[in-house]
DRENTORKOL-3810 file (N, C-alpha, C; in nm, 4 decimals):
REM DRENTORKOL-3810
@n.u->0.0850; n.v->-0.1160; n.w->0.0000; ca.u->0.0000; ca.v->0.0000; ca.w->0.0000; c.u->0.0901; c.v->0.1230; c.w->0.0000
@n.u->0.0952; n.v->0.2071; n.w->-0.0929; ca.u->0.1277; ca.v->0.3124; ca.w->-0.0966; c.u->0.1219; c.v->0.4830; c.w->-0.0262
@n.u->0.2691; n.v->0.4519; n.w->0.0586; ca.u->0.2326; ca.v->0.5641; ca.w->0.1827; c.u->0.2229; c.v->0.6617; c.w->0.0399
@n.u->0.1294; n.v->0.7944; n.w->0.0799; ca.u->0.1315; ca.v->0.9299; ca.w->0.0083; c.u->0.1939; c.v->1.0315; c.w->0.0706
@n.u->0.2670; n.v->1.1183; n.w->-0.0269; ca.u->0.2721; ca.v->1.2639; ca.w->0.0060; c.u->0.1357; c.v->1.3733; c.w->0.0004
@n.u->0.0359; n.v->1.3755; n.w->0.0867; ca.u->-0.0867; ca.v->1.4118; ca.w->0.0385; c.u->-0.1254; c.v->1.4595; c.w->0.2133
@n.u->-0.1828; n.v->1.6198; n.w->0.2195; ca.u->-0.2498; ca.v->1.6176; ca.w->0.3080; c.u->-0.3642; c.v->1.5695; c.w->0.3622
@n.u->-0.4372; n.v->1.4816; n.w->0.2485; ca.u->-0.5577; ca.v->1.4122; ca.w->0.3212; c.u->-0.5687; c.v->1.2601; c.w->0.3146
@n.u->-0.5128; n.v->1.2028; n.w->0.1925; ca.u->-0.4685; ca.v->1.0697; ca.w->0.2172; c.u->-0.3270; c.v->1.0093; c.w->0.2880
@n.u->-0.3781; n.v->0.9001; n.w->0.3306; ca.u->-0.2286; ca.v->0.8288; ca.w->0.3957; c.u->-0.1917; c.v->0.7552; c.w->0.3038
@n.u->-0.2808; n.v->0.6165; n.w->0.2645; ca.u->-0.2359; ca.v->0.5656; ca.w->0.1784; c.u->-0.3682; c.v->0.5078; c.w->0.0808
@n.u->-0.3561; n.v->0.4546; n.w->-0.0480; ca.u->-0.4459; ca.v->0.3631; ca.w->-0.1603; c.u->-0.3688; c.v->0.2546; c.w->-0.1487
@n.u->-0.4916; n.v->0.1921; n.w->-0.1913; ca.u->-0.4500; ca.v->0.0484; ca.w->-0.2555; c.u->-0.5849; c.v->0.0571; c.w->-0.3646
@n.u->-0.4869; n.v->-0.0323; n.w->-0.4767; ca.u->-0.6384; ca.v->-0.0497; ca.w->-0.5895; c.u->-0.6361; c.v->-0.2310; c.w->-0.6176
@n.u->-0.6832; n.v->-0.2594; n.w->-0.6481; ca.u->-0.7611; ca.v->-0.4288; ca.w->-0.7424; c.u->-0.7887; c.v->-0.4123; c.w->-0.8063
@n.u->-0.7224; n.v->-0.4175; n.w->-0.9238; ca.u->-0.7588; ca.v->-0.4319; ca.w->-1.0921; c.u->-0.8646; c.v->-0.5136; c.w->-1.0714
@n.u->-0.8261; n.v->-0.6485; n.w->-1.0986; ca.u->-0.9553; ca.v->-0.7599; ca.w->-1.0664; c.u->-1.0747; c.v->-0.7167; c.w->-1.0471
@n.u->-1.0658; n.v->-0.6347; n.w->-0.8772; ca.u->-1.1970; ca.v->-0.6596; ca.w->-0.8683; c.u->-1.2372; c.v->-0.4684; c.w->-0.8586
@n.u->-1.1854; n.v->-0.4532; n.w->-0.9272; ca.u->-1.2046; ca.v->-0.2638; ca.w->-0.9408; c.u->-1.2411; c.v->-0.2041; c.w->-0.8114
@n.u->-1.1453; n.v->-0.2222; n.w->-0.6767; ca.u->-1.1939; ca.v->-0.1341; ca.w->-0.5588; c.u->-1.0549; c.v->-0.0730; c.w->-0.5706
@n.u->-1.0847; n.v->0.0377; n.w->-0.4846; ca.u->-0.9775; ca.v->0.1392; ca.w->-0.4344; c.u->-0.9904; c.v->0.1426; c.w->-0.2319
@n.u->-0.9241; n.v->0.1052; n.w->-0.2178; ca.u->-0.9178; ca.v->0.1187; ca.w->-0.1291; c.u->-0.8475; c.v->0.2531; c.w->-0.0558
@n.u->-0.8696; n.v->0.3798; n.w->-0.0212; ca.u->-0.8561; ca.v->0.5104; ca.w->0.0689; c.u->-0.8198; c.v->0.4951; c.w->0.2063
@n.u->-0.7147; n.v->0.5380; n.w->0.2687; ca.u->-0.6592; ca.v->0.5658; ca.w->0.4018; c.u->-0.6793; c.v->0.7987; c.w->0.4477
@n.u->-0.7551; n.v->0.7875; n.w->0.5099; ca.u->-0.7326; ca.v->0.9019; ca.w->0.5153; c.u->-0.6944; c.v->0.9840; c.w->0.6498
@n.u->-0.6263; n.v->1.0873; n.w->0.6603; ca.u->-0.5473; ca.v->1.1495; ca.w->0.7605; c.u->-0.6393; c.v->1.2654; c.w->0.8211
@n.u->-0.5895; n.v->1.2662; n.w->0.9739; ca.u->-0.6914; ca.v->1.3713; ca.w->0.9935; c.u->-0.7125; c.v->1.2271; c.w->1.1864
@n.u->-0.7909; n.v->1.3545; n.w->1.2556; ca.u->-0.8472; ca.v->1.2752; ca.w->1.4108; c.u->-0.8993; c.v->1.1336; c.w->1.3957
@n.u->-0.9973; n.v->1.0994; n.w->1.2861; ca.u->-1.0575; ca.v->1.0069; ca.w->1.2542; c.u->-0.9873; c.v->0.9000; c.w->1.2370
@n.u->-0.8811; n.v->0.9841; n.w->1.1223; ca.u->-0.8448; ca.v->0.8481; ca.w->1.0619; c.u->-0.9169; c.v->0.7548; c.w->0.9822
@n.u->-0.9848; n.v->0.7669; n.w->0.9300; ca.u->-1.0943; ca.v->0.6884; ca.w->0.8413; c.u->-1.0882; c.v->0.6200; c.w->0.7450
@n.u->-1.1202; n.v->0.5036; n.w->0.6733; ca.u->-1.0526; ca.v->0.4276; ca.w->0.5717; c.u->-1.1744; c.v->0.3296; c.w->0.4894
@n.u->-1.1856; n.v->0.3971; n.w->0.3645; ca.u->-1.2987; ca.v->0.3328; ca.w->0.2823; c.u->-1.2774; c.v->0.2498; c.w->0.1492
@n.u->-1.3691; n.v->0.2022; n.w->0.1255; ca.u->-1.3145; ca.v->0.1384; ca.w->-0.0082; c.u->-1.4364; c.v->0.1262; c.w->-0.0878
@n.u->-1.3631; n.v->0.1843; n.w->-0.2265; ca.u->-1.4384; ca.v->0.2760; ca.w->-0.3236; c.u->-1.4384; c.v->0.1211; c.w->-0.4128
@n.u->-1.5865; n.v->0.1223; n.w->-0.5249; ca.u->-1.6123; ca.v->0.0061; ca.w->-0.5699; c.u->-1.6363; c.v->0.0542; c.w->-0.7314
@n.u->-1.5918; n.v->0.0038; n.w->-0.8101; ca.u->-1.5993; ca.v->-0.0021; ca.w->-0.9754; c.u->-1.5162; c.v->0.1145; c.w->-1.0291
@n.u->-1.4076; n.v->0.1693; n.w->-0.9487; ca.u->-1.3131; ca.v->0.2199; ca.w->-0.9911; c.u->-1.2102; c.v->0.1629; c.w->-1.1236
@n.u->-1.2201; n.v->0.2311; n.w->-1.2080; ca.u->-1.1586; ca.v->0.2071; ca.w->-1.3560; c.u->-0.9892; c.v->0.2276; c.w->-1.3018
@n.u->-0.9324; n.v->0.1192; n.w->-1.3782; ca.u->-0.7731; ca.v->0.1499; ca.w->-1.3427; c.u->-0.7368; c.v->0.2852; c.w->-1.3852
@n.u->-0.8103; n.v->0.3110; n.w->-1.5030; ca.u->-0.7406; ca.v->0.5104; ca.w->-1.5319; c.u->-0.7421; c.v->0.5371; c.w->-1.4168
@n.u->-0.8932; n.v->0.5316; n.w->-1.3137; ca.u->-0.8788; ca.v->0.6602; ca.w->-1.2704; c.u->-0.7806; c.v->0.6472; c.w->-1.1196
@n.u->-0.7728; n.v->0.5068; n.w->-1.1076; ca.u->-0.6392; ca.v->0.5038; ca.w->-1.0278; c.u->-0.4934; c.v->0.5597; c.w->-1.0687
@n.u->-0.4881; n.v->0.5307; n.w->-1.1679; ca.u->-0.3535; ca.v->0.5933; ca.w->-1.2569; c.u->-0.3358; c.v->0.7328; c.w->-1.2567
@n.u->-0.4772; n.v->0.7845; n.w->-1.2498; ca.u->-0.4687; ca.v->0.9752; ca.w->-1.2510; c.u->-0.4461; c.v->1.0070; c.w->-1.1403
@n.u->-0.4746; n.v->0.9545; n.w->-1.0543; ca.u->-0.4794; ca.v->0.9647; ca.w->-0.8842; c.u->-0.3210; c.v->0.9943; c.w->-0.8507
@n.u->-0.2734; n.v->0.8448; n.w->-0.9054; ca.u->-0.1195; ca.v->0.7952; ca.w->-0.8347; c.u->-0.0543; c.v->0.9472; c.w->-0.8948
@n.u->-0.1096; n.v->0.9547; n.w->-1.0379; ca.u->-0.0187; ca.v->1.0480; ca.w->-1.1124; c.u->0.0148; c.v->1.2528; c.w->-1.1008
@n.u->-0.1747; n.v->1.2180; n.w->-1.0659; ca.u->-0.1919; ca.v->1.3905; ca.w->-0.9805; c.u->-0.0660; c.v->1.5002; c.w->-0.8835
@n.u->-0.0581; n.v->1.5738; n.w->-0.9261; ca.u->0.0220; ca.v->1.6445; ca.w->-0.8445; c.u->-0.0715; c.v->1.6844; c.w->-0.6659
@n.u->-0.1957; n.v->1.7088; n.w->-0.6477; ca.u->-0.2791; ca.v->1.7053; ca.w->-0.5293; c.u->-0.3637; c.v->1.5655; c.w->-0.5381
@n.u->-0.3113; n.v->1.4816; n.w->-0.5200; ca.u->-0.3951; ca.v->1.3653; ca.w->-0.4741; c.u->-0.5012; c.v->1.3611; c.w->-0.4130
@n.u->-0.5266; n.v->1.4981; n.w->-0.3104; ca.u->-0.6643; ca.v->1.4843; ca.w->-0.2160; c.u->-0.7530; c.v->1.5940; c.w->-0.2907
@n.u->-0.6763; n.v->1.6816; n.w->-0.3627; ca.u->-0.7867; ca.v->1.7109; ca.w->-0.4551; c.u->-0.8591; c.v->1.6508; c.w->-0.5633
@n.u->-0.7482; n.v->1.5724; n.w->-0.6419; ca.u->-0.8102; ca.v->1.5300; ca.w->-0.7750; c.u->-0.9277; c.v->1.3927; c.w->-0.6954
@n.u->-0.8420; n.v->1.3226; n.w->-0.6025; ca.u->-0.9535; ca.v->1.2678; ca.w->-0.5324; c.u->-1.0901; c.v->1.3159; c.w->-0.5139
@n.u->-1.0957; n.v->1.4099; n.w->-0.4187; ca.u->-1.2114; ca.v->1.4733; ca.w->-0.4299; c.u->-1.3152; c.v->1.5164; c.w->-0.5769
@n.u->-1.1917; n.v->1.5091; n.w->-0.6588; ca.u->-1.2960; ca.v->1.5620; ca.w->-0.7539; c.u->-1.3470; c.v->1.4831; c.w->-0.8551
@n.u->-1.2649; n.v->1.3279; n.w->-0.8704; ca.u->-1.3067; ca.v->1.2508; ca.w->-0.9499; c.u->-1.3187; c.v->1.1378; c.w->-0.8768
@n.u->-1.3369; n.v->1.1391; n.w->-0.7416; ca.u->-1.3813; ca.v->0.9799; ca.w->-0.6914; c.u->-1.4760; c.v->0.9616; c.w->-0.6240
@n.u->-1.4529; n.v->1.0624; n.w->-0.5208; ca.u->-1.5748; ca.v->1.0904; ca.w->-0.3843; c.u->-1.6768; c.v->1.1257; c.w->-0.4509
@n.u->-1.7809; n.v->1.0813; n.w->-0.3731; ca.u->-1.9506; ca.v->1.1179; ca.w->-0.4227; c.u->-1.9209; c.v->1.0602; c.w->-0.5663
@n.u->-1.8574; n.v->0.9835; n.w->-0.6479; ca.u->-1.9088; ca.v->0.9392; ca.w->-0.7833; c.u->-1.9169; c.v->0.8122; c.w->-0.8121
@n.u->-1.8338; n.v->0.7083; n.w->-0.6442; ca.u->-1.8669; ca.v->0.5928; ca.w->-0.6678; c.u->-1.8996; c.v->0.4800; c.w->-0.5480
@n.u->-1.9238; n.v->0.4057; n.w->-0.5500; ca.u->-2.0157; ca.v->0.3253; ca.w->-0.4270; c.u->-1.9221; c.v->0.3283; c.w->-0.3045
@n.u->-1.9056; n.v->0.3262; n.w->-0.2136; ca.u->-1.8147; ca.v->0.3333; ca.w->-0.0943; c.u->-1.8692; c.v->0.2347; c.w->0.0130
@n.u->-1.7600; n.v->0.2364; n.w->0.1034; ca.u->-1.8337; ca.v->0.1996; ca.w->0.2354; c.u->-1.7187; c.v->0.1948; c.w->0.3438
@n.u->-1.7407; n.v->0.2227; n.w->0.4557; ca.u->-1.6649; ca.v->0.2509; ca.w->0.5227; c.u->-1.5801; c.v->0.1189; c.w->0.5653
@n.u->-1.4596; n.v->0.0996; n.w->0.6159; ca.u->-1.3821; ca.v->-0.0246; ca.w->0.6803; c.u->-1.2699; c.v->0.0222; c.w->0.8160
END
């Protein structure tokens, strides 16, 4: 799993296979979800983003099934 340089994520993990993303996020909580029918692009744009917790925000959150873990 890939520690990040990112103020709001810690770390991803993705599954080609089975298209989840798995999210670590930073902050009191600490909170950690895993995102479902994620396309490998858009993991690839993620890894590749210069703000990871933005482009996150803007192409993952609220656009695909989640659930908390």
């Amino acid at each position: 799993m890939p520690a990040l340089d990112s103020e709001a994520l810690s770390f991803v993990r993705y599954d080609p296979k089975e298209r989840t993303l798995f999210a670590s996020f930073r902050g009191r909580r600490h909170r950690s979800y895993v995102y479902d029918g994620v396309p490998p692009e858009e993991y690839e744009a993620l890894m590749a983003a210069a703000s990871k917790g933005a482009w996150f925000n803007a192409h993952i959150r609220d656009r695909y099934p989640f659930r908390e873990v």
